[in-house]
N, C-alpha and C positions, 0 to 999 in steps of 0.2 A: 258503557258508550261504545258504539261500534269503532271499529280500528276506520273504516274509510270515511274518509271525510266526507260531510253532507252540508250543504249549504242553500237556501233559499231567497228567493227574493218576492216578497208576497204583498205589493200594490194594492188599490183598493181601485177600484173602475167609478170613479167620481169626476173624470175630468182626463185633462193632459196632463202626460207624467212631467214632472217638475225634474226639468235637468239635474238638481240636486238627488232624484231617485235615481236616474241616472249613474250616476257617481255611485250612491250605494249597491247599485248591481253591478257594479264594475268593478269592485272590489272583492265582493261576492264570488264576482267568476274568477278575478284574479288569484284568489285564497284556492279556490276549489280545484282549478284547472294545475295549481302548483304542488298542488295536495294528493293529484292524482283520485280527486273527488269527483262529484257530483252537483252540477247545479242547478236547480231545481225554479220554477215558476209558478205560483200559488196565487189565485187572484183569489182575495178576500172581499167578498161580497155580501157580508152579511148583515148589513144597512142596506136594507134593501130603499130605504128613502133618499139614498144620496145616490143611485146608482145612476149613472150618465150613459148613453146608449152611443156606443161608438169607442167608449175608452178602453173595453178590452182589445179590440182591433188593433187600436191607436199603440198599446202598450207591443203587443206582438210586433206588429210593424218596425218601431222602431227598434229592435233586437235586429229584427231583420236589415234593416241600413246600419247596422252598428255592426254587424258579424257574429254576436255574440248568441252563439247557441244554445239552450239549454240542454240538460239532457234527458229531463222530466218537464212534462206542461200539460197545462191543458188539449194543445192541439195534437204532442207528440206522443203524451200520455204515459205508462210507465206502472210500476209495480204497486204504484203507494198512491192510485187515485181513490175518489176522483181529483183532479186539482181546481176545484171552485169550491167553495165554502158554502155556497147554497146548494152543489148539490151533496153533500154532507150530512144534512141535516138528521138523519138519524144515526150516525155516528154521534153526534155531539149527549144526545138523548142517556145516550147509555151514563155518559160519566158525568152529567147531572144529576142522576139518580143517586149515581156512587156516593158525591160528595151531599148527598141529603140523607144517606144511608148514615155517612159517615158521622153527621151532626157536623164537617165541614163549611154548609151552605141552609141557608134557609130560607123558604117562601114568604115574600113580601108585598102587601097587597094596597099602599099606600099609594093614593090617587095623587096627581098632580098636585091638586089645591091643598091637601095635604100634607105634602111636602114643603110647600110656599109657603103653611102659617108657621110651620115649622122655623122655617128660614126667619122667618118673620119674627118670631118667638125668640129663638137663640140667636145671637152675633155668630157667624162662623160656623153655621148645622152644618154638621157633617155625622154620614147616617154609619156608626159605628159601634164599636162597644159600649160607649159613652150614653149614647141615645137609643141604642136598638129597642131596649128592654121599654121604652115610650111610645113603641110605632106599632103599625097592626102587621103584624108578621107572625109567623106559626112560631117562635119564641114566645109569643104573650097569648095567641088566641092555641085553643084544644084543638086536638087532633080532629076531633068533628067539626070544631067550627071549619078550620082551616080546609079540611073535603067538603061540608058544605058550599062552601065559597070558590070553591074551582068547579064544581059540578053546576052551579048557577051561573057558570060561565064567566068568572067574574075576573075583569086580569090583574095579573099580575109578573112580579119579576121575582126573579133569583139570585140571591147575594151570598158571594161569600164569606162567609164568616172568618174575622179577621181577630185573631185572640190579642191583645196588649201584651209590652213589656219584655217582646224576644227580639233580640238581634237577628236580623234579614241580613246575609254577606250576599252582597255580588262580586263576583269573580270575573272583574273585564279586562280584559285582552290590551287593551289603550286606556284606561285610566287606575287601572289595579285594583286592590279593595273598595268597593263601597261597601258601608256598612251602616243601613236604615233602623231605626227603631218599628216596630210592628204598630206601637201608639197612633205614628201619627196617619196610620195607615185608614180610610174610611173602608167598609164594606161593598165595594163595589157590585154592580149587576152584570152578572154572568150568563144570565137567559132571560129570555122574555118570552113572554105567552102569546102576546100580540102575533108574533110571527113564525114562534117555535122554530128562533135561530139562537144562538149563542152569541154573546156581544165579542166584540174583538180579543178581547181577554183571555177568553177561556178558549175562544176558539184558536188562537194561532197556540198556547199550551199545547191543546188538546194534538191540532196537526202536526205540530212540530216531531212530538214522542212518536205518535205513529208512524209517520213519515221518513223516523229515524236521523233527523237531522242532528248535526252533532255541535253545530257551531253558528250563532244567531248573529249577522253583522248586520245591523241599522243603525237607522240616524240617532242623531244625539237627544233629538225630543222624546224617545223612548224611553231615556233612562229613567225617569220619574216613576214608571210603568213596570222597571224592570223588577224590583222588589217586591209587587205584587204577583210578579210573571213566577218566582223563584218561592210565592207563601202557595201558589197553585199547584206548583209542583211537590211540593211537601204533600200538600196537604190529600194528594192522587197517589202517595207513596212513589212516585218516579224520581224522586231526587238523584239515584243512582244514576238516571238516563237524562240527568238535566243536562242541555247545548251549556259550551262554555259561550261568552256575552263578549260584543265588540262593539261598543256606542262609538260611531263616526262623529265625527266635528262637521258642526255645521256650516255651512254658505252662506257667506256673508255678502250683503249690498256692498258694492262697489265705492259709493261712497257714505259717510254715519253709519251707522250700529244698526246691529238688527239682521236676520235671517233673509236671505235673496226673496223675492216675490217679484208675483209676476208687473205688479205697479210699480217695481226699480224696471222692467223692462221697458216697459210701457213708458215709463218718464225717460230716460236715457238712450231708447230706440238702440233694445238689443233683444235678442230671443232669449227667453225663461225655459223656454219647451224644444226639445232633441225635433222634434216634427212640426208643420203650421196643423193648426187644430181650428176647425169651424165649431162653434158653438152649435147643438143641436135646435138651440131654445132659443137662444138670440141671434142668430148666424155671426154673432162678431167673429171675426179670423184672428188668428195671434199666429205669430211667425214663428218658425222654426229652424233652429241648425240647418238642417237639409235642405230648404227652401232656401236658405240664404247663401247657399254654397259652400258650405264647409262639407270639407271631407270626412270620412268616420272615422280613417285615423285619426287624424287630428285633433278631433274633439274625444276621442280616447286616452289619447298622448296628455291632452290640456286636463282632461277631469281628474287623470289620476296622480296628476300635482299639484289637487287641490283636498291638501289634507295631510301628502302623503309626499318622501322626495327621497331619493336612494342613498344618500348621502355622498354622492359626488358630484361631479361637475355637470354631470350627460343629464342632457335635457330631452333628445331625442331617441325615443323608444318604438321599438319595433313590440306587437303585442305581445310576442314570445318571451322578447327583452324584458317586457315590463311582469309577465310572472313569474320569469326564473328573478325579478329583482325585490319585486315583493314580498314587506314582512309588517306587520301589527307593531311592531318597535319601532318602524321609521312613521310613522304617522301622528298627526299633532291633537295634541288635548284641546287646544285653541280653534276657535271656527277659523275658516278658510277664505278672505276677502277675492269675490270674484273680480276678474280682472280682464274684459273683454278684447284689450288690444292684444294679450297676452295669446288668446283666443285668434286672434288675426296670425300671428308671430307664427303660431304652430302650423295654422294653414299653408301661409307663405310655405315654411318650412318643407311641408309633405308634398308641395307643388313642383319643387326644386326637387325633393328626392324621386319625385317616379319618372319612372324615361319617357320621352317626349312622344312615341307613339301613345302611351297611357294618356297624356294630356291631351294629345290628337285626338282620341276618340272622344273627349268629355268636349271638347270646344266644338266638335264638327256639327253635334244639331245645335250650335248657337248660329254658325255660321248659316244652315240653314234655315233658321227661323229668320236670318238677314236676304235669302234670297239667293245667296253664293254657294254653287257648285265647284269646288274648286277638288283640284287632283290631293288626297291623300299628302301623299311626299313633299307636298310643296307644305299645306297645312303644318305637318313635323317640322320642316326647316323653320316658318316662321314661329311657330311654338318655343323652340331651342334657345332663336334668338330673345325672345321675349317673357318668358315666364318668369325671369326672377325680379322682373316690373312688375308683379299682380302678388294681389292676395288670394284672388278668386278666379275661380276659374271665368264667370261672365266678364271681368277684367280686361280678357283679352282681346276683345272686340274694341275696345277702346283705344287697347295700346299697339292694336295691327291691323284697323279698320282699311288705312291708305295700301296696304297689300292686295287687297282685293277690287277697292275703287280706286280711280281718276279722283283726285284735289279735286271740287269743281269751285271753291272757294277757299282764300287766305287768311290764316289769322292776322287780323288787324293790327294787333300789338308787336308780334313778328315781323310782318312787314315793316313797319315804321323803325322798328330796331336794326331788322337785318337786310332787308334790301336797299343798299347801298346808290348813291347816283351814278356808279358806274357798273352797278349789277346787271344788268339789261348786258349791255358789253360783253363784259366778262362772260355771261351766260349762253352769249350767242357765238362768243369763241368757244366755250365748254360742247356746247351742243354740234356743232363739228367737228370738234375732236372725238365725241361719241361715235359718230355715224361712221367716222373714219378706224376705229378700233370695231374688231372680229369678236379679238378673245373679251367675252366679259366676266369674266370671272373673278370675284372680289381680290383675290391678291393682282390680277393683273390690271386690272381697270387701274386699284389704288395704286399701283407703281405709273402708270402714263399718267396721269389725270397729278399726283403730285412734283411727276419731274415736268409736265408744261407750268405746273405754279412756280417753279423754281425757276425755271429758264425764261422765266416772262416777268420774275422777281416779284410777282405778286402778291396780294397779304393771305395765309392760307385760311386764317378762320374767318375772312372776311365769302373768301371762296365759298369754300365749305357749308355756312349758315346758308347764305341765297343758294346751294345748290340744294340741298337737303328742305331748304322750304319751297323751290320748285317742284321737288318729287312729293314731300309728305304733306305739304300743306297748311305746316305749322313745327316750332322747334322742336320734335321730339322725335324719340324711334330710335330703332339699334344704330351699329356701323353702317355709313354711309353704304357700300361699296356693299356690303353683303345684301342691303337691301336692292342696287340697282342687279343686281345677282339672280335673284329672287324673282324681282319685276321683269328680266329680259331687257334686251337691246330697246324691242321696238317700243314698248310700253314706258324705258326710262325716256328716251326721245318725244314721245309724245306727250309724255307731262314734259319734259322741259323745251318745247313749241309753247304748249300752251300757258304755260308761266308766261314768256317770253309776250304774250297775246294779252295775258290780262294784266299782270304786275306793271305799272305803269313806272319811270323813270324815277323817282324818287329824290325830292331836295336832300342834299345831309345839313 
């Protein structure tokens, strides 16, 4: 095994990556980049009938809003391509041969229907040691029949030969010994003639040794696989250069049993997929992280504490943070229940920690898509006040709409609550007292504004409420005082004119 670590993450272009891949390559980097490794990008593509035109894109892309670099890929490329499995294909060739040289694999020329009466025949067919020695494969038919039958063109697959009654160990990283019997292992197909590709099987084997990778982390639905993955390697003599194995836990629906899918999203209205992704064939759109406004952090932060947790308190990781903190021991045997508010939480969180010119830059084309040109600085100050009211960054049009426009209507329910029958009054002394103060500046407005409440002995939250629903239009928003700050002299004045104009006297 090489001393540097090698790690891969090798998707299949079928579709949108399922946030739970996600997660798996995020682990991937985290091991590798802590490891002083390599991590590596592999699209496996050798189902050529399930290939979806758009998903290798889609897969790059979102590394690309994620930050997470590789350091081999197909686009970036590297010592050990190519990195597609289709363009492979006479690499694969060679160590088909090997294992038919070897009497480890043999040609099988069992047609569909074939197959079915077979099924048909026995409860529970499975095409193995048990059965081979029944089926038409170059085990039963002569060496010439079996050339005649390829040279007539006739297809066929490739199976490895799976011998009974030896112990298979896997050696994994997060659940320790497995240790499979070879019995109940079937002969799997390892090439097909149809396409003159290698099935998933042989083929990530095959990459993995050449590629020199040292250490296999995926999902947990792989481990059924993985004891086939380790009679491959025997059987190619590379046992010495076998990766050590790390089966992740899987993504749980939110709420019942069962692995996330993208119909938990679809029923519960949250995103399955890091990206929104159009259907090529059906244009249905499904939403994505980044479309919905989550940051990369964040949904770095939330994935890689799903599975995995440091064993202290800290919940919030910087990426750096989170490789020097990562280890295969702190990671759970048990799937990982997704938890989408938990998802909002982190958001919140990383919104709060960047400095508010950072948020300033992400709110300003919302602002413009509103029509509002407004000065920079002024943007930052209302940011400052307002971000730890949002989960999202589009949030904040909501919660600082009234900064940029004139009230031109009252919330009804406010009104009836907080304007008072002697608000009008009140308001119309407030509003001379404005025009009459220079300085407005949040600490000095709020020292005039509450020693006239005190000297006039008036109620101050009665105050307070009608004055903040003259300026914002309804109960909500930062410090009074910082917002008429913000808005200026002449602009607090003219909403509170025009309160005065429309807010009619009020019964209590």
């Amino acid at each position: 095994m090489n001393n540097k670590r090698r790690v891969r993450f090798a998707p299949s272009p079928t579709g949108p990556l399922h946030i739970g891949g996600v997660r798996t390559a995020l682990y991937n980097y985290l091991y590798a980049k802590q490891q002083g490794g390599d991590f590596i990008l592999r699209i496996e593509d050798t189902d050529s009938t399930r290939f979806v035109e758009g998903a290798e894109e889609y897969i790059q892309e979102t590394f690309n809003w994620l930050g997470l670099e590789f350091d081999e890929s197909p686009l970036k490329g590297g010592n050990y391509g190519p990195y597609k499995q289709s363009e492979r294909k006479d690499i694969y060739k060679k160590y088909v041969d090997q294992l038919l040289k070897n009497d480890a694999a043999y040609i099988a020329f069992d047609t569909p229907e074939e197959l079915d009466s077979k099924r048909n025949e026995i409860s529970n067919f499975q095409y193995d040691a048990s059965t081979r020695e029944s089926m038409r494969n170059s085990l039963t038919l002569s060496e010439d029949e079996t050339k005649a039958l390829i040279e007539a063109g006739t297809q066929y697959v490739i199976r490895i030969k799976v011998e009974p009654g030896h112990d298979i160990i896997v050696n994994d990283m997060i659940r320790g010994k497995v240790i499979i019997n070879s019995s109940i292992l079937d002969d799997k197909v390892i090439y097909k003639s149809s396409d003159q590709l290698p099935t998933y099987h042989l083929a990530n084997v095959v990459d993995d040794y050449l590629m020199k990778i040292t250490h296999v982390i995926r999902g947990e639905e792989w481990l059924p696989s993985a004891p086939l993955h380790v009679w491959l390697y025997k059987s190619l003599n590379w046992e010495e250069s076998m990766p050590q194995f790390a089966h992740l836990p899987l993504l749980l629906k939110p709420d019942g049993k069962g692995k996330l899918s993208k119909r938990d999203g679809d029923r519960l209205g949250f995103p399955v997929f890091p990206l929104e992704w159009k259907d090529p064939v059906t244009s249905e759109i499904s939403s994505g992280y980044r479309e919905a406004g989550y940051l990369p952090s964040a949904i770095i932060n939330f994935l890689a504490f799903l599975g995995w947790n440091p064993g202290t308190e800290q919940e919030l990781f910087s990426i750096d943070e989170l490789i020097e903190a990562f280890s295969f021991e702190r990671c759970s045997k048990s799937g990982a229940k997704f938890d989408l508010e938990k998802a909002k939480w982190y958001n919140h969180q990383y919104i709060m920690k960047m400095q508010d010119e950072e948020v300033a830059k992400l709110f300003n084309p919302i602002l413009n898509e509103k029509g509002i040109d407004a000065p920079f600085d002024k943007i930052v100050g209302i940011v400052a006040m307002i971000k730890e009211r949002v989960h999202f960054i589009e949030e904040l049009w909501d919660q600082s709409s009234f900064f940029f426009i004139t009230p031109k209507s009252y919330d009804e329910k406010t009104v009836r609550k907080r304007w008072k029958k002697d608000s009008n009054e009140h308001m119309q002394q407030l509003t001379e007292l404005l025009k009459q103060t220079d300085d407005f500046s949040s600490a000095n407005l709020e020292s005039v504004v509450k020693e006239w409440i005190q000297t006039n002995e008036l109620h101050m939250g009665n105050i307070m409420n009608a004055f903040r629903l003259a300026i914002v239009g309804e109960s909500k928003g930062p410090h009074m005082f910082n917002i008429t700050e913000l808005i200026g002299k002449e602009e607090t004045i003219k909403r509170m004119e025009l309160a005065l104009d429309r807010l009619p006297q009020s019964e209590e």
